[in-house]
N, C-alpha and C positions, 0 to 999 in steps of 0.2 A: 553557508551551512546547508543551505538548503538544495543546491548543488551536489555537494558530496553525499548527502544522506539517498539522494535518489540516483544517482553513480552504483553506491551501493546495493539499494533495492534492485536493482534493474541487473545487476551482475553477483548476485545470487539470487535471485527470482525462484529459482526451482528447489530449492532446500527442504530435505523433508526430517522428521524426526520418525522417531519410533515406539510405538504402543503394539497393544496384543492383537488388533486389529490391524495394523500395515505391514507392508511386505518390505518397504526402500529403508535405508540408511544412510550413513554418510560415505560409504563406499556404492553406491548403487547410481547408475548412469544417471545423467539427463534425464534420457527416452522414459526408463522406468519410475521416475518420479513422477513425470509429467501425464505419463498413463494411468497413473496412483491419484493426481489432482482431479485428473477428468472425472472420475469415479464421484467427485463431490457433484451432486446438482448446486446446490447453492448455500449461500452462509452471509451470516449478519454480524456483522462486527462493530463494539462500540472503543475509540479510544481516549485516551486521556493526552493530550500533548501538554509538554512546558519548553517551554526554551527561556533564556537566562541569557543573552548578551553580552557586551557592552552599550551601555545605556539603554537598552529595549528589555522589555519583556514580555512575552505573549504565554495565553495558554488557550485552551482550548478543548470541545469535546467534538469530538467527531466520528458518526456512523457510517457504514458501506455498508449498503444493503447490494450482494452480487447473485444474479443469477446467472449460473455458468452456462445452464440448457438452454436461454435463450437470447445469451448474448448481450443481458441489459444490464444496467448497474446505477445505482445513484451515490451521492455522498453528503450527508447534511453537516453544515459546520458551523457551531459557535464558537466564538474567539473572546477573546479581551487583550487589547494592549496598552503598551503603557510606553512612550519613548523622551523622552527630557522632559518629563512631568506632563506629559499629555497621554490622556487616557482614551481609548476610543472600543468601540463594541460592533463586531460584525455577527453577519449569520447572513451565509450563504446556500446555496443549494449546486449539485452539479449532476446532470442526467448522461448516461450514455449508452446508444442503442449502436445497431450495426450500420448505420448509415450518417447520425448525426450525435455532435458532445452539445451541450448548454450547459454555461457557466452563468449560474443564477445572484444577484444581489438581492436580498430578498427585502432587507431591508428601504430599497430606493425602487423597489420593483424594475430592475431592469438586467437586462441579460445580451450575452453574447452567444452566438451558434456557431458554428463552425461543422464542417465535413470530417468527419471522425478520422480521416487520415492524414488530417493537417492538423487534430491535437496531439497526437503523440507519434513516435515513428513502434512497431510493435518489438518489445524486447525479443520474442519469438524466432524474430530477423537477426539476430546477434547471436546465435545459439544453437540453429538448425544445423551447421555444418557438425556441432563437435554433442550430438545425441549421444555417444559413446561418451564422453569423458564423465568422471565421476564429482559427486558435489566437492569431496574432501581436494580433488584435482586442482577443481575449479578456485577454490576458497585458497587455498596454498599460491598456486597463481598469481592472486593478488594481493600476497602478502600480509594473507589472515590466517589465523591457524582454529582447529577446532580443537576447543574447553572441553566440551562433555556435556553430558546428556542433565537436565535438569525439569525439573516440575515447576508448570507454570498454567492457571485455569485449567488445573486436572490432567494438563497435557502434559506427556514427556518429548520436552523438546530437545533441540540438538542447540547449542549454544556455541557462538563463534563469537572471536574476535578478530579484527581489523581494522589496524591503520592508513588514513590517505589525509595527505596536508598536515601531517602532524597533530592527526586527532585520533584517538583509540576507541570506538564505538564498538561495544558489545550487544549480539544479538540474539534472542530467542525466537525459532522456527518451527512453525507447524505446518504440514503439507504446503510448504513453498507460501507459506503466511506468517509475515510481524508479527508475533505474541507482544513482544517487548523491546523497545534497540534504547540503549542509555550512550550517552556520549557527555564530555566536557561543558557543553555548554546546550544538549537538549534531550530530554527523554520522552517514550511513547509508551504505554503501557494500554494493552486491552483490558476494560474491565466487564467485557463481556463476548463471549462469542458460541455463536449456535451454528450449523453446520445441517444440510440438507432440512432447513425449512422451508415452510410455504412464504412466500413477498409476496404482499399484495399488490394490486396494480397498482394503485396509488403510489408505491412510493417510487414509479419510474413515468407519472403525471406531470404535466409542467402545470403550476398553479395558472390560475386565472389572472389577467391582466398583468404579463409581463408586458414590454415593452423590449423589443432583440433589434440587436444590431446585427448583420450577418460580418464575418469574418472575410475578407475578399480571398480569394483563390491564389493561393502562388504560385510562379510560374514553373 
């Protein structure tokens, strides 16, 4: 599931809705969306996860604190699960600046580092060629159609739906950001989000006494 939900994110990435303040739509390019994102400095988002299994369950709160001006960002996350009667409690932490990720245990004090180009490969690579095409383009594409326009934390978002593996996940979009995506078996709901504030240093700090193991280099 957790595959496909990030299939997803990473191939509508740039979605933007529509308020009295923006210019993009759901006909409006890549390029112009993406030009409309940069406009944000920064933004704190809190969410709610659940998923619902077979035999598992987890949930979760987790914050992104992003600062897009200068390329840093953290994620704090408490969990709970539950899997054939076994119950278990995390909280993690995860940093990422322009040169290195840290994926934090906080609970065992200990962590992994890694070269920030060997956590993820950049969706931005997937996308540079087709700046011209439009979201509604894109979202058709991959055999999602756009619902309409709905209110969700004050925002008027663009709401899609789409199928992959025979699952139907509906999504609420604000400036190429999750509001909301519900699916069969998991949902995410922000229940908070602020948009060009001040992050303080701290929350892009690695606590005192981790313990990291470095990630080795691929070749």
């Amino acid at each position: 599931m957790r595959k496909v939900l990030l299939a997803i994110l990473v191939s509508v990435l740039f979605i933007s809705c529509t308020n009295d303040k923006q210019k993009t739509n759901a006909d409006s390019t890549v390029k112009e969306v993406a030009s409309e994102m940069a406009e944000m400095k920064s933004y704190v988002i809190q969410y709610k996860n659940e998923m619902n299994a077979s035999g598992m369950k987890n949930s979760s709160i987790m914050t992104q604190y992003i600062d897009i001006k200068s390329g840093k960002s953290s994620i704090e996350t408490e969990s709970k699960s539950e899997m054939n009667g076994v119950k278990t409690n995390e909280k993690s932490l995860s940093i990422y600046d322009k040169e290195w990720a840290y994926i934090i245990n906080l609970k065992d004090k200990t962590g992994i580092k890694m070269k920030e180009d060997q956590s993820e490969n950049d969706p931005m690579d997937m996308i540079k060629s087709d700046d011209n095409v439009t979201f509604r383009q894109m979202i058709e594409k991959e055999g999602g159609k756009i619902v309409g326009n709905e209110q969700f934390l004050g925002k008027d978002c663009i709401v899609i739906e789409i199928k992959q593996e025979g699952q139907t996940s509906k999504m609420w979009y604000y400036k190429g950001i999750p509001l909301k995506i519900e699916s069969q078996l998991y949902t995410m709901e922000a229940t908070k989000f602020e948009e060009n504030v001040s992050i303080p240093s701290s929350k892009f700090t690695i606590p005192d006494g981790i313990k990291f193991s470095e990630m080795p280099t691929m070749p």
